[in-house]
N, C-alpha and C positions, 0 to 999 in steps of 0.2 A: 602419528604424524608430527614432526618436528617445526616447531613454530620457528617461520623467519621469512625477511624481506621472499617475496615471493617472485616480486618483481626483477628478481636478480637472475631469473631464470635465464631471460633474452641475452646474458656477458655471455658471450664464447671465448677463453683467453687461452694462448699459447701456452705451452709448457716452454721454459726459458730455461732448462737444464740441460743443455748441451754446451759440452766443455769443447769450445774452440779456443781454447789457449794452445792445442799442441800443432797450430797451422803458424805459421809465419806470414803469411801475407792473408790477415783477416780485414777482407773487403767493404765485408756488407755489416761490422759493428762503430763503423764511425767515431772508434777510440784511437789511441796512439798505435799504432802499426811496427814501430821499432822501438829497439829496448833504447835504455839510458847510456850516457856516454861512459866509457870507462870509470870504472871505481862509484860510480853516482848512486846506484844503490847498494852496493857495501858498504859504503860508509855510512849511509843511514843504518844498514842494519846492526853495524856494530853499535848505533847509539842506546838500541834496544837494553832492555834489562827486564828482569823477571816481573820487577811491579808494576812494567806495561802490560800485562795479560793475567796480573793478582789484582791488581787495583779497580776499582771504578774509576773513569777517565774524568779528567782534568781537561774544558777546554779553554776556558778561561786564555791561555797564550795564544791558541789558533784564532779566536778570536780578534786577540788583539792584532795580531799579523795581518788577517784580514782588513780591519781597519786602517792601518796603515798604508797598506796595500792599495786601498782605495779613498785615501786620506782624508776618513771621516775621524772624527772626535770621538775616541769613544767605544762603548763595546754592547750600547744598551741598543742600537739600533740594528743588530745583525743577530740573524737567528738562525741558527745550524737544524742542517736535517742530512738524515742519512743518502743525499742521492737526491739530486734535484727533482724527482719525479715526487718524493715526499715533501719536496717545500710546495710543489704542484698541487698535490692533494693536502694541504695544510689549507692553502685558500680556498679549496670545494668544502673542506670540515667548517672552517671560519664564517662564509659567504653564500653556497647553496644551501638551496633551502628546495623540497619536494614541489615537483613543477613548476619550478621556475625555469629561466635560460641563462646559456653561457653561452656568450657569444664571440666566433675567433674567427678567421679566415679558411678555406676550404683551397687547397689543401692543408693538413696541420699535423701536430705531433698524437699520436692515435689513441694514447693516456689522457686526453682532453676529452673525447668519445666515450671512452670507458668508465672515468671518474663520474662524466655525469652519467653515465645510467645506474653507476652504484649512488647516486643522491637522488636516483627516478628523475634529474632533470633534462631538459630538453637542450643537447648541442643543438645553434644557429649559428651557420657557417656565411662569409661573403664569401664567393667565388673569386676568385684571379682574373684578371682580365687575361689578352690575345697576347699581351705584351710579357707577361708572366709577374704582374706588379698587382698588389690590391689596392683601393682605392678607400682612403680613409674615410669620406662623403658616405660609401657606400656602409660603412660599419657604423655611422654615427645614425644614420638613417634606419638600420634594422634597432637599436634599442627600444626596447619598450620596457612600460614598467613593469614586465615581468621579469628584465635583463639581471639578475643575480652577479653577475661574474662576466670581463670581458678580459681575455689572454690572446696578448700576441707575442708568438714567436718570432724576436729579431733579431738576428736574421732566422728566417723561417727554414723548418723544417715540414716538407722536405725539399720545398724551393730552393731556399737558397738566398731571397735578396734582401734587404734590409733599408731599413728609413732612419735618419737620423732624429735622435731625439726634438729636435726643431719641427722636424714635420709631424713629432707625434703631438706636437704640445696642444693644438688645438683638439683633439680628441681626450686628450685629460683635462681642461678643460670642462669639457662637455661633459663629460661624466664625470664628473667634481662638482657640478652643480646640480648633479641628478643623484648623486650619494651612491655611485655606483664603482666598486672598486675596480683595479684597472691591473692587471697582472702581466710583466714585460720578461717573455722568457728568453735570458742571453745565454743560452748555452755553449753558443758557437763564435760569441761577438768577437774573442779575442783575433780567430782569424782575418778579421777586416784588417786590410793592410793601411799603414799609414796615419798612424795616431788616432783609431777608430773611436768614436764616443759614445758612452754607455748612457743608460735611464737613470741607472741610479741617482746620479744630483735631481731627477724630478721629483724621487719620492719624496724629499726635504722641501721643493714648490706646492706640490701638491698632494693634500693630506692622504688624496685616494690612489697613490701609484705605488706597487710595489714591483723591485727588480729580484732575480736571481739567478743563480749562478751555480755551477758544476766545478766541481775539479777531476771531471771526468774525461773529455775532450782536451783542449790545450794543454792540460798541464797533466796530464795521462796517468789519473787518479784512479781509473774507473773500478780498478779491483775493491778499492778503500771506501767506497762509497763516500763521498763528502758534499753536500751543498749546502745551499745559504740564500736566505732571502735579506734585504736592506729596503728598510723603508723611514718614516718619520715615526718619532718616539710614539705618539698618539696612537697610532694603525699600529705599533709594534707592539704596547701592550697587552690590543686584544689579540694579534696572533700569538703572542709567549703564553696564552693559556692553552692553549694546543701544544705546548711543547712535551715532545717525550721525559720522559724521565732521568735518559744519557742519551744526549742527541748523537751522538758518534762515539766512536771506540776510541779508548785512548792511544789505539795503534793508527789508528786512520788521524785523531789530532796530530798527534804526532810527525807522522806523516806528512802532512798538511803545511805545519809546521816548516818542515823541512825543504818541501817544494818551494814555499814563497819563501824561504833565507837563501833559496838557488834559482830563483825567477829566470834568472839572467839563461841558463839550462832550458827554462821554458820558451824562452824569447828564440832563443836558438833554434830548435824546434817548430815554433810556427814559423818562422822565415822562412827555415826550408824546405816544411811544407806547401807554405805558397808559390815558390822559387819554384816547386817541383808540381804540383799544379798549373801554373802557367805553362811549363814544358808542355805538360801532359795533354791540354785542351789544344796546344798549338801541332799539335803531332795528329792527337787521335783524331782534330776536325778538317785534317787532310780526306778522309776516309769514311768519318761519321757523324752523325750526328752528336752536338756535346749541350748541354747545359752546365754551366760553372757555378755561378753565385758565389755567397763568403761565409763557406763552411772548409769543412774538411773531407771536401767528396766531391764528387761529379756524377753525373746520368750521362748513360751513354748510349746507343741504338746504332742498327742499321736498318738495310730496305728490308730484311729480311725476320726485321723483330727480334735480333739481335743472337740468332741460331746457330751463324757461325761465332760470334764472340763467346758464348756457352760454350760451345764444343773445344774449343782454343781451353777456357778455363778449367773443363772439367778431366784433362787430360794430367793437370798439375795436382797433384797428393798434398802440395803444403798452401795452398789458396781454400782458401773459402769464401763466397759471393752472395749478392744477391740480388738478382731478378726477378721481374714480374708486377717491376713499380710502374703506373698510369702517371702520365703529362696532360693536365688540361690540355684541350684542342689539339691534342694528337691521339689516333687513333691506336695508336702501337699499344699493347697494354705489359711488355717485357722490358720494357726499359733496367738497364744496370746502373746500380744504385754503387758506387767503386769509392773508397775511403781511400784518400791520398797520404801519405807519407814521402818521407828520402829514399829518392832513390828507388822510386817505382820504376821509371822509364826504362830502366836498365833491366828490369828482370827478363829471364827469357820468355814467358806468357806474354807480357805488354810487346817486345818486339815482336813476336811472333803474329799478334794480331793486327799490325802494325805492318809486319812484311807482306802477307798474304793476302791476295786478291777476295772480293768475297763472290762467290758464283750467284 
């Protein structure tokens, strides 16, 4: 009998080896959807040379880009991880501890679930209210001292809606004075239109808040794996002892690198993604039902649990979807989960569901 966590038994996890790179309009991965503008990545790739894949990597510059980026001082407060879901589980390594809780909002990103029962600890969820918002009262209220870990996704996944850091500060606060660390997942902040503003300046207020970040969504890194957490030099100490040994690849710094000396390419990008999202809610909620919020996706539904918008999808060979997501206080349980990009409106699947009556 082979000795190990026994308790691991209860993980059910996906197999995540399926290659939807050879679809064009991939729906249901909530990454970039269309490629780069002309020349944008060949000319990254001519910058390549052989001792990016001889070498151990060097991140030291993406670092500092990072910083700049987000115009701290500095490089000792950011800390790289392969893929934001590892700066994720960097705080359960750091912060859980065997039954205790982590406490986030319900519904949430499904790696907050899973992490804590690889640490035996107990997810405590706030529910959403009618309105599709959570109530911060409502989370300061569930802490107990057994509360480990409190992550909120914002803007949330897979809602959608987001609080400004002003509304979060009374909650940091509150567990700042309970020594309870405070994890702000921005995966998706960059799409908030209109000079959106991030957690990160909190983590510098207060010693228990830590932000992070992807360059998998916006800036349409997701193949390179890259994330980063930022917080204050104190709290960042103890997480750099959990640091991998190469936090990322010298092809993914690199990379990285290159996206934020081309931001302006990124910015471009989210514009028209949001450009084409607004299209897309003001069309599809002729017809259907939509929930928008400020990511890179929409939910969408009919009366019919969304059977003919399936049937529409599954007749296209270069789509790939995904259905069968639940909406608090709806009872539909197919809802389409639909990643936006440029230029969706136009395909022939979106008009086609768009033209046709639903029986």
């Amino acid at each position: 009998m082979i000795k190990y966590k026994t308790y691991l038994d209860s993980i059910h996890r996906k197999d995540p080896h399926v290659d939807k790179s050879k679809y064009k309009w991939r729906l249901d991965q909530s990454e970039r959807i269309s490629g780069y503008s002309d020349n944008f990545f060949s000319n990254f790739i001519n910058t390549l040379t052989d001792t990016d894949f001889i070498c151990y990597p060097y991140v030291k510059e993406l670092k500092q880009k990072i910083a700049k980026h987000h115009n701290i001082n500095g490089i000792d407060n950011i800390f790289l991880t392969p893929g934001s879901d590892i700066a994720i589980r960097t705080m359960f390594d750091l912060c859980v501890t065997v039954n205790s809780e982590v406490l986030t909002t319900n519904p949430c990103f499904p790696m907050y679930d899973v992490y804590s029962k690889l640490y035996n600890a107990e997810l405590k969820s706030v529910n959403y209210d009618k309105d599709l918002t959570w109530n911060i009262d409502y989370v300061m209220k569930n802490i107990t001292d057994k509360t480990s870990l409190v992550i909120i996704a914002n803007p949330n996944n897979p809602i959608g809606d987001y609080k400004k850091p002003s509304e979060l500060t009374h909650l940091f606060r509150y567990t700042q004075k309970r020594g309870i660390p405070v994890l702000i997942d921005e995966a998706y902040v960059q799409f908030i239109p209109d000079n959106y503003e991030t957690c990160i300046t909190k983590g510098f207020e207060f010693d228990n808040v830590v932000t992070c970040r992807t360059f998998s969504k916006a800036l349409g890194g997701a193949g390179v794996r890259i994330g980063y957490m930022i917080t204050n030099t104190s709290f960042m100490e103890k997480i750099k002892k959990w640091r991998l040994m190469h936090e990322v690849t010298g092809i993914a710094s690199k990379f990285g690198c290159y996206l934020l000396d081309n931001y302006s390419e990124v910015e471009k990008y989210i514009t028209s993604t949001n450009i084409e999202k607004d299209l897309l809610v003001n069309e599809l909620s002729k017809k259907y039902d939509i929930i928008g919020g400020h990511c890179n996706w929409i939910h969408v539904n009919d009366k019919n649990d969304n059977k003919f918008i399936c049937s529409v999808l599954d007749k296209y060979e270069d789509v790939t979807y995904r259905a069968g997501t639940s909406i608090p206080y709806d009872n539909r349980t197919n809802w389409l989960r639909m990643t936006v990009g440029p230029n969706l409106l136009k395909t022939d699947f979106i008009q086609e569901i768009l033209r046709k009556e639903i029986e």
